[in-house]
N, C-alpha and C positions, 0 to 999 in steps of 0.2 A: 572630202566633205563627208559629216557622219550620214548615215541612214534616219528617211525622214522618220519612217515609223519607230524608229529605235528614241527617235529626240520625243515623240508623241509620249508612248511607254515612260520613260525617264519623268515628263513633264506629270503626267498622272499620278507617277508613284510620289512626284514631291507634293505636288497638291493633296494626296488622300494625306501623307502624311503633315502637312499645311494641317487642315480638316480636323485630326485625329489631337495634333498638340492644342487647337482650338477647343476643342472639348472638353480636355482632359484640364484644360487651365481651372477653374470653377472646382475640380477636385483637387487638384494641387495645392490651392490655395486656402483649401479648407483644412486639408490634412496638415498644412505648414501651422495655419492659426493654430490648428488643437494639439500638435506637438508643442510650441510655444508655451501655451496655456500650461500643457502637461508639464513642463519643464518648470513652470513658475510657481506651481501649485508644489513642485518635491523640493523646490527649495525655499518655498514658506514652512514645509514640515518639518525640514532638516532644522531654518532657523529656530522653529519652538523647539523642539528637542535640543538644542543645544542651550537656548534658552534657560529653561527647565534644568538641563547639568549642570549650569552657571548656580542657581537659586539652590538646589542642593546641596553647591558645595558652600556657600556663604550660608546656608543655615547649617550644616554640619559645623563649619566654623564658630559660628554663635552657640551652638550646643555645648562645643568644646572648653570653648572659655568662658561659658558661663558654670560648667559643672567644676571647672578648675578653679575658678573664684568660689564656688558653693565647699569644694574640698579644701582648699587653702584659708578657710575664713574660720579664724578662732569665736566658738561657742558666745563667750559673753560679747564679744563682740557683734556679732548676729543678735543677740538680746538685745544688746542697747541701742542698734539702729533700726529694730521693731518698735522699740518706746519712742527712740526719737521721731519714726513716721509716725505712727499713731494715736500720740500721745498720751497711751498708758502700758502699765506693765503689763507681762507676758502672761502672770497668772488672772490680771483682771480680763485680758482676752481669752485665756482658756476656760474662764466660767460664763463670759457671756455664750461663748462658742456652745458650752454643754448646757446654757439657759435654751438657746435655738433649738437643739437638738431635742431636749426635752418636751417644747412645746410641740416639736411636729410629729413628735412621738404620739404624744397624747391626741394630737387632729387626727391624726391614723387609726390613732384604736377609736375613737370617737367616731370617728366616721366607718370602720368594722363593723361594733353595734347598732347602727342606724338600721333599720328598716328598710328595701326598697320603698318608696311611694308608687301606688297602685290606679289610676286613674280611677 
């Protein structure tokens, strides 16, 4: 048969350590939550960055094949599907364009020569 005081000793040390994981649960369980958290938060990051390189490459896409229809589109043809949206000529749009330009030219200097107002 063991030694009583040896079984007393044994019984104390399980019990502090009983005691000890008791305490420490309430940290445990905090650090597991915020590791969790931590972990779900760098793979919301990871997914917008990846995201974001999808969006990239489908407008790099779109760039590509729009400037390749911009270089493969013969002249008057770009002319005649500006008339047919619009419906007028290119030269009647390049004079209204320089009637605009003209007028805001003129607001500008007009408003140059103005005076400040002085209360």
């Amino acid at each position: 048969m063991a030694d009583s005081s040896l079984d007393v000793g044994i019984k104390e040390s399980v019990g502090n350590i009983d005691m000890k994981m008791l305490g420490l649960g309430p940290d445990v369980s905090a650090n597991m939550l915020y590791q969790g958290l931590a972990q779900s938060l760098v793979i919301s990051a990871q997914n917008a960055v990846s995201q974001q390189q999808r969006m990239d490459q489908i407008g790099n896409a779109i760039v590509t094949q729009a400037v390749n229809l911009l270089i493969n589109t013969d002249p008057t043809e770009a002319i005649a599907v500006g008339k047919e949206m619009s419906g007028n000529d290119l030269g009647q749009q390049l004079a209204q364009l320089l009637a605009v330009i003209n007028s805001n030219n003129q607001g500008v200097k007009s408003a140059g020569n103005t005076p400040p107002v002085t209360p």
